[in-house]
Legacy VTK file of the C-alpha trace (Angstrom):
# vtk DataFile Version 3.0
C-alpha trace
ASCII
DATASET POLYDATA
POINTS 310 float
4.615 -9.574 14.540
2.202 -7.208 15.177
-0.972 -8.447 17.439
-3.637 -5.753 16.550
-5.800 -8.001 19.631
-7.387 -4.283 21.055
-8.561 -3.577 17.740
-9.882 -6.696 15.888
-13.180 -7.168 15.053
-14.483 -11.134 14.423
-14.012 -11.024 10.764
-17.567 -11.395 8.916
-16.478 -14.336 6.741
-13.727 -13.062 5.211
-12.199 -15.648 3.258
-9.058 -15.589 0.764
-8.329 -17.888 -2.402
-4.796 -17.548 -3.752
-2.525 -19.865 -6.270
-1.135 -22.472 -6.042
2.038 -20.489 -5.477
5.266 -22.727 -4.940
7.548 -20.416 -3.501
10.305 -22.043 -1.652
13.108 -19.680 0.269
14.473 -17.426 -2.299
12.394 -18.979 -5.354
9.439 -16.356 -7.029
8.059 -18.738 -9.096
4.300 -18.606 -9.071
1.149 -19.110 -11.173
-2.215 -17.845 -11.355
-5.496 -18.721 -10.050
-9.133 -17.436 -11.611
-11.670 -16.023 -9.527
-11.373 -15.832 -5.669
-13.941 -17.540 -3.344
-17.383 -15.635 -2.497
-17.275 -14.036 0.442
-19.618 -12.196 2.857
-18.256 -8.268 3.322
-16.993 -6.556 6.032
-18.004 -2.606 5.227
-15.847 -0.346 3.337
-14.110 2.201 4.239
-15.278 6.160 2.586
-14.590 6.462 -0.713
-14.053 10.659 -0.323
-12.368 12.908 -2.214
-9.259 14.108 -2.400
-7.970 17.594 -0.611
-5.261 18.710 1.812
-4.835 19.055 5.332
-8.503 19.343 7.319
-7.929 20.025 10.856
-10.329 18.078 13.243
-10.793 14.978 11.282
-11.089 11.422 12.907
-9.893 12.915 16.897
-10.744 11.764 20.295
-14.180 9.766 20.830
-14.230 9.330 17.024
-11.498 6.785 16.881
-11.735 3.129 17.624
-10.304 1.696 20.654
-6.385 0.949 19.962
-6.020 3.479 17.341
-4.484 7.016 18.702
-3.299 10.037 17.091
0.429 10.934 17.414
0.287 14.583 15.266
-0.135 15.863 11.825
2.113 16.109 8.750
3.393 19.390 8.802
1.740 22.163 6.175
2.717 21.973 3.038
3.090 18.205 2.730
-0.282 17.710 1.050
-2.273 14.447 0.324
0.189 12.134 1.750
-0.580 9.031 -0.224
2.540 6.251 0.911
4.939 5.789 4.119
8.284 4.447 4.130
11.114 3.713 7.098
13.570 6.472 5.985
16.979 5.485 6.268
17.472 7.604 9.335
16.122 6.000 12.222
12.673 7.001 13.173
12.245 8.873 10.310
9.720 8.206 7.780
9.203 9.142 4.070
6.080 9.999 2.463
5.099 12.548 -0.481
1.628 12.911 -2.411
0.048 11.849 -5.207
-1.084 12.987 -8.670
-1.491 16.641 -9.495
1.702 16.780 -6.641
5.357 18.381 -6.889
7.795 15.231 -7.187
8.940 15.924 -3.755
9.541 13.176 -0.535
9.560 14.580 2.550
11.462 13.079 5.403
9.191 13.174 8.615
9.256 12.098 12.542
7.097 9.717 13.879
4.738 12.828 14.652
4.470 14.144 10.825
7.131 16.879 11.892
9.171 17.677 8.280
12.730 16.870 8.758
14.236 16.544 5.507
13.345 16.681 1.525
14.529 15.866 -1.900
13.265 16.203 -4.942
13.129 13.005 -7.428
14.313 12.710 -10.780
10.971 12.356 -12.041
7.824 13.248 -12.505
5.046 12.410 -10.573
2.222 10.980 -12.799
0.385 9.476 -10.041
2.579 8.241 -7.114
0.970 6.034 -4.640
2.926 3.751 -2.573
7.126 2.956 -1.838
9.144 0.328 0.042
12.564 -0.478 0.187
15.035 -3.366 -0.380
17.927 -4.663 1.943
20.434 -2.835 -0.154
18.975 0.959 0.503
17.104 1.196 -3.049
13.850 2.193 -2.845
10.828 1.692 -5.285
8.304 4.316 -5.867
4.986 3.519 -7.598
4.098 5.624 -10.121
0.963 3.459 -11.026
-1.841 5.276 -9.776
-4.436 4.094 -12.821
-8.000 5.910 -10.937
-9.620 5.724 -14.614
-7.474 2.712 -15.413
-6.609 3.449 -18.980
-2.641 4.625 -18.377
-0.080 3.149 -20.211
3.192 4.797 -18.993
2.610 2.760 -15.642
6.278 2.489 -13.617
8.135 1.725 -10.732
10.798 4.401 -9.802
13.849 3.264 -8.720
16.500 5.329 -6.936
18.709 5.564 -3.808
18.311 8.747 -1.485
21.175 9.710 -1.290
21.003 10.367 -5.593
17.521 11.275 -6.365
18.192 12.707 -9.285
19.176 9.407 -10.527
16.074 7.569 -11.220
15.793 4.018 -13.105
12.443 2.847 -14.382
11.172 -0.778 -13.975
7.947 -0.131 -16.901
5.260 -2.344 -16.731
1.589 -2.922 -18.128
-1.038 -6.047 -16.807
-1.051 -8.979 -18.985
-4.707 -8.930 -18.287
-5.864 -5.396 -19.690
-6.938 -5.014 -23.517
-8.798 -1.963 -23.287
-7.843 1.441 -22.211
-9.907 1.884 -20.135
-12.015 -1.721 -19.671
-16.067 -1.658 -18.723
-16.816 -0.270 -15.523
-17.296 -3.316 -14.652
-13.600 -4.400 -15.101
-11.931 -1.522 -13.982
-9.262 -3.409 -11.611
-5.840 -2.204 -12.915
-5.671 0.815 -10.728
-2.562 0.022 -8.654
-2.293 2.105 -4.893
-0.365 -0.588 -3.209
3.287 -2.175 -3.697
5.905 -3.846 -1.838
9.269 -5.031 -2.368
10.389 -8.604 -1.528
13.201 -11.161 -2.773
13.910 -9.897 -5.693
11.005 -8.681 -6.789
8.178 -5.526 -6.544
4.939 -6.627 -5.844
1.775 -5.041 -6.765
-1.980 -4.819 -5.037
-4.323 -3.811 -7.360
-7.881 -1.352 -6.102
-10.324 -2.920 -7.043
-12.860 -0.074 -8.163
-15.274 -2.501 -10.310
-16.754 -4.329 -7.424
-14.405 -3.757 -4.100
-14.443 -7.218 -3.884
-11.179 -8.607 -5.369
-7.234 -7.365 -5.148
-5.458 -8.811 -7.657
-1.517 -9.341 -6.729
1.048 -8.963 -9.506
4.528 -8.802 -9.605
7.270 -7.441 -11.400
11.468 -8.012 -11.141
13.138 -5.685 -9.151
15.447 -5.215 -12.113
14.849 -1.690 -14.334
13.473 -2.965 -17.912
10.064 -3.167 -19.413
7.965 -6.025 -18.524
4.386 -7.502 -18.400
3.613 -7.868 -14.764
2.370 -11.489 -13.672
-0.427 -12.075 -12.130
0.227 -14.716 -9.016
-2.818 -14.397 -7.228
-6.346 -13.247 -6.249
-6.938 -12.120 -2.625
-10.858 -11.859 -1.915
-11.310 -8.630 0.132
-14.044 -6.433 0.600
-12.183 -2.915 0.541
-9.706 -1.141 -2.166
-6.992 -1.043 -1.179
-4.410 1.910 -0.509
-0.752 0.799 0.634
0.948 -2.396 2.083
3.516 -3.151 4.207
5.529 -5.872 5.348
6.571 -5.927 9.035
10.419 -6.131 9.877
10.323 -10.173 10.490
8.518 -10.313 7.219
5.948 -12.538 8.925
3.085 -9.977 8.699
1.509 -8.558 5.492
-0.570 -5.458 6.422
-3.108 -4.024 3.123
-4.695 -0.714 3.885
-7.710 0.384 2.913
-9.610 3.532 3.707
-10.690 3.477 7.145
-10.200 -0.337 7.082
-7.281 -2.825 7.390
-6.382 -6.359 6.515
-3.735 -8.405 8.588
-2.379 -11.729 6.629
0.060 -14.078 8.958
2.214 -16.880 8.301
5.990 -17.816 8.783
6.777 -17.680 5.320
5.849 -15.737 1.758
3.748 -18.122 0.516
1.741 -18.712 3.584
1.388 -15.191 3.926
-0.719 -15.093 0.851
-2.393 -17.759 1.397
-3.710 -16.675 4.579
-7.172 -15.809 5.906
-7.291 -12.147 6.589
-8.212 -9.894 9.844
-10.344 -7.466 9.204
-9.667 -4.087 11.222
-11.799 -1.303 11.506
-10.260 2.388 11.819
-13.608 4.244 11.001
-13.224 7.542 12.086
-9.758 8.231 10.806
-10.206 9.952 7.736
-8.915 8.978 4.588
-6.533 6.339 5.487
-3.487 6.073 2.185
-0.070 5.303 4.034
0.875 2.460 6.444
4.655 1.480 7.706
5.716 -0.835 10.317
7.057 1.494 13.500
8.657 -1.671 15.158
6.979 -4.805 14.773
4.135 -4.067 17.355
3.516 -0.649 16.056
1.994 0.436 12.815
1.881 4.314 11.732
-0.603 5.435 9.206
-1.029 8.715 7.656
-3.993 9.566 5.813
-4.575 12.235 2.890
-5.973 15.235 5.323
-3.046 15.130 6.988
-3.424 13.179 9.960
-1.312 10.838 11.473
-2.082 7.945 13.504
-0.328 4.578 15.879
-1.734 1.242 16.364
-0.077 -0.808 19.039
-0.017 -4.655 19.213
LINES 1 311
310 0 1 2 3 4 5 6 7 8 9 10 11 12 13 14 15 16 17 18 19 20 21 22 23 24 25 26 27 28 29 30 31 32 33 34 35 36 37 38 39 40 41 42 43 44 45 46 47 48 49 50 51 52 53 54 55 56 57 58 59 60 61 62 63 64 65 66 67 68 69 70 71 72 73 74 75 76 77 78 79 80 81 82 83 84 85 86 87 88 89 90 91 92 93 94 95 96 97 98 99 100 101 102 103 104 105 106 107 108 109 110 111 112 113 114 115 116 117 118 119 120 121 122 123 124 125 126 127 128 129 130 131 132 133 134 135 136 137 138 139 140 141 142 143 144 145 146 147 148 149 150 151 152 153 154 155 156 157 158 159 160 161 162 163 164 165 166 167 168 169 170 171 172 173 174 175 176 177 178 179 180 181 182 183 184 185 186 187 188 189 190 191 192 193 194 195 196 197 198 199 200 201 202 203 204 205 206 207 208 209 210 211 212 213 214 215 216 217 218 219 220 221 222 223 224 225 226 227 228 229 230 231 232 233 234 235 236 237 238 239 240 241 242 243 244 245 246 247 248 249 250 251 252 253 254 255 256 257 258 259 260 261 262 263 264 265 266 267 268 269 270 271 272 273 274 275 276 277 278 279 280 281 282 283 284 285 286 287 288 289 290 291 292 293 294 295 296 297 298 299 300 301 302 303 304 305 306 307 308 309
């Protein structure tokens, strides 16, 4: 697990209401809750816009204790909006997100470009990607910023066949307008994960930046209405997720913000009370992958990339 103990701020009452999820080892079965408890915010991370590489950002005396940069994706690899262990050892995946070529780049633990492939589909708005135990990997094509898509997907593929990409379609049992009120708009998804069996998904909440609602989908390719299991009460919108290697630590990014959830198992994990971390200063923070399990790397859309040790 990671211990993030040169980092963490006390948390300012962050609290987190999930389901009454009965998930016992190898079992997905879950059901929904309503609303999530009130809670008193931690701040936000920047909401900025989007751009490519901007030399300078979030260096030295700007970046919190515990939080160091390692290097910088190399040129070319713009807007870097998801990490992912590569199968290569110390390699990483990431590509970028809508208006990009549907390209992942294999990088080093430094952003250095080692590798490339092109995937067998296009890139409507990809956001996030994880892997299973069996080397398939799960792209999210469900970037939703004005939430009113309806071709949202999870790309399936292997690697070493990108050109042979299987769709797991999905829409949110939840939405009947295209797009909702302003007020509803929480169907933008930035943030996925695989685990047992099944691809779960983190909504960004850009209503109220109050609420992520969880969702998940079978890992199987079809067309499906996601479920919603949960509700996790956090004061950020969140970007990418990440499970460490023991699968004991749930990390949600946010921009310039984190949120840590521990437990020994799945369902305790989500049921958890959040850490809050702080990474103000780093730019615009969109990609987070577990290094080892005391070390977290994070990229961010400017290009930077970052550690954070236990």
């Amino acid at each position: 697990m990671l211990c993030f103990s040169l980092l963490i701020r006390p948390l300012l009452g962050i609290t987190l209401l999930t389901s009454a999820c009965s998930q016992a080892e190898g079992d997905n079965a879950a059901t929904t809750t309503d609303q999530p408890q009130a809670i008193a915010q931690a701040p936000a991370g920047k909401k900025g816009k989007k751009g490519g590489h901007k030399k300078g950002k979030g260096k030295g005396a700007d970046l919190p204790a515990g939080l160091r940069s390692v290097g910088r994706l190399t040129d070319g690899i713009l807007e870097s909006s998801g990490l992912c262990a590569a199968p290569e050892a110390g390699t990483y995946f990431t590509f970028g997100d809508d208006g990009q070529q549907p390209i992942v780049y294999r990088v080093d633990a430094t952003g250095q470009q080692v590798g490339q492939f092109t995937l067998g589909a296009p890139n409507h708005d990809w956001e996030s990607l994880s892997r299973d135990n069996r080397g398939n990997y799960f792209m999210g094509d469900c970037g939703n910023n004005n939430n009113d898509r309806r071709n949202l997907a999870i790309l399936r593929f292997r690697p070493e066949q990108p050109e042979k990409v299987s769709k797991i379609n999905f829409s949110y049992p939840d939405q009947t307008e295209f797009p909702p009120s302003k007020s509803a708009r929480n169907f933008d998804c930035e943030a996925s994960l695989w685990h047992d069996g099944q691809v779960y998904l983190f909504t960004k909440d850009r209503a109220q930046s109050t609420t992520c609602k969880v969702y998940t989908v079978p890992e199987t390719p079809g067309t499906y209405k996601a479920k919603l299991i949960t509700k996790l009460a956090i004061p950020g919108q969140v970007t990418d997720a990440t499970l460490s290697p023991s699968g004991r630590r749930l990390v949600l990014l946010a921009r310039q913000e984190l949120f840590i959830f521990d437990g020994d198992s799945w369902d305790a994990i989500l049921k958890a009370t959040p850490r809050h971390i702080a990474l103000k200063g780093a730019g615009q923070t969109e990609g987070a992958a577990f290094k080892n399990e005391k070390t977290l790397l994070l990229t961010t859309e400017q290009g930077a990339m970052y550690e954070l040790d236990l």
